[in-house]
N, C-alpha and C positions, 0 to 999 in steps of 0.2 A: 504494500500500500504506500510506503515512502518513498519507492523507487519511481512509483505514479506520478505524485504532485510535485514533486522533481523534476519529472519529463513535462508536465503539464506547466510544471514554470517555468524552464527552461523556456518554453515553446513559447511563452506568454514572451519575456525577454525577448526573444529572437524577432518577434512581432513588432514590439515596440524600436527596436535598435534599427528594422527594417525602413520602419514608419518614418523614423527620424532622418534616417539614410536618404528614404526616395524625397522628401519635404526637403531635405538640400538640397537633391540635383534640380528640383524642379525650379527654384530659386537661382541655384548658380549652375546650368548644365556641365561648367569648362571643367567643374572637381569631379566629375565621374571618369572624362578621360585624364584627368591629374590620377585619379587613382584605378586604374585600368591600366597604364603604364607604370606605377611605381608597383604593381602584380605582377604585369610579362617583366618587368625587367627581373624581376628574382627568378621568373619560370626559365628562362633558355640561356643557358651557359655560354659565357663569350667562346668563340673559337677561336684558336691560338695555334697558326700556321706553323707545322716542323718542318723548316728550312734544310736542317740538316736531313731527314727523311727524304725530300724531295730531292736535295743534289745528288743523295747514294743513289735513291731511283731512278733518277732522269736524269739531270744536267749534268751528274758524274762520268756516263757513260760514256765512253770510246769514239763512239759517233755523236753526240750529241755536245762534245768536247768540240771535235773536229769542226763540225758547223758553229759553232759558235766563234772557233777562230778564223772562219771563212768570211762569217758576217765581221769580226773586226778589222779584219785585212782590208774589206772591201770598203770601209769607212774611213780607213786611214787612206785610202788610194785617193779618196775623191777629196779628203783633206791637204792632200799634197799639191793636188791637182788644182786645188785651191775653189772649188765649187759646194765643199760645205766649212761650214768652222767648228773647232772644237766649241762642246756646250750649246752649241746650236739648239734652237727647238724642231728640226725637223730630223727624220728617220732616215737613213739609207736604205732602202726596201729592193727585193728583186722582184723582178718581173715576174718569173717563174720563181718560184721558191726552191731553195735547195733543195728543201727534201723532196720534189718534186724532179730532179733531175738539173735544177739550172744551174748556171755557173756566175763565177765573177765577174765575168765581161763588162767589159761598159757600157754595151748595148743591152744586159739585162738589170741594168742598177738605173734608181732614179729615188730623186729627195720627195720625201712626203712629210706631213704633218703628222708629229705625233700620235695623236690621238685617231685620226684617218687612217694609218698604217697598222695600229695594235688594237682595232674594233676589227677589222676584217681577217685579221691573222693571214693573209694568203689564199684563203678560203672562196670559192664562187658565191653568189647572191644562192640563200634555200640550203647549201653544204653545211652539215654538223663535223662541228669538230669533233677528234677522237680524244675520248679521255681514257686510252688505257694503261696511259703511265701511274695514272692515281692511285 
């Protein structure tokens, strides 16, 4: 019988805390998303990228070493060449993509915008990339 008006007061409680709750939002709506965010922020754990993870998997590798010193090569050429500067904001992009079979020629290099060059990855318009290095 005590364990009854316990639940039943409880539930009264919960009633009134409720009551009091929605009579704020309805007054100030913006604290329901003030406290709807300060709840998801405790629900989902920051994610903390392993750098070291990712070079042993990917950028470590043999081949993925190799093109990487292809794309430096090819950056410093057209820095000599005097057609980009160091610290530049724009990319040295190939035509064809290395992995794709192309070379460092200077018929398949050309300067792009940052941001223009590492939104498309090399990729056609509809292509997914592959993420099997993950």
């Amino acid at each position: 019988m005590l364990q009854n008006n316990l639940l039943l007061e409880s539930n009264d409680n919960f009633r009134i805390i409720f009551k009091n709750c929605l009579e704020r939002v309805q007054r100030n709506p913006e604290m329901l998303l003030y406290a709807i965010n300060k709840v998801n922020s405790h629900l989902y754990e920051k994610y903390e990228r392993d750098y070291a993870m990712e070079y042993r998997n990917y950028h470590g590798k043999p081949k993925q070493r190799k093109e990487r010193a292809k794309r430096t090569a090819a950056r410093e050429r057209l820095i000599r060449q005097g057609k980009v500067k160091k610290g530049s904001s724009k990319d040295v992009d190939h035509k064809r993509p290395l992995r794709n079979g192309g070379s460092n020629g200077i018929n398949n290099l050309r300067l792009r915008d940052k941001s223009e060059n590492r939104s498309d990855n090399g990729h056609r318009k509809g292509e997914k990339q592959s993420k099997d290095w993950k």
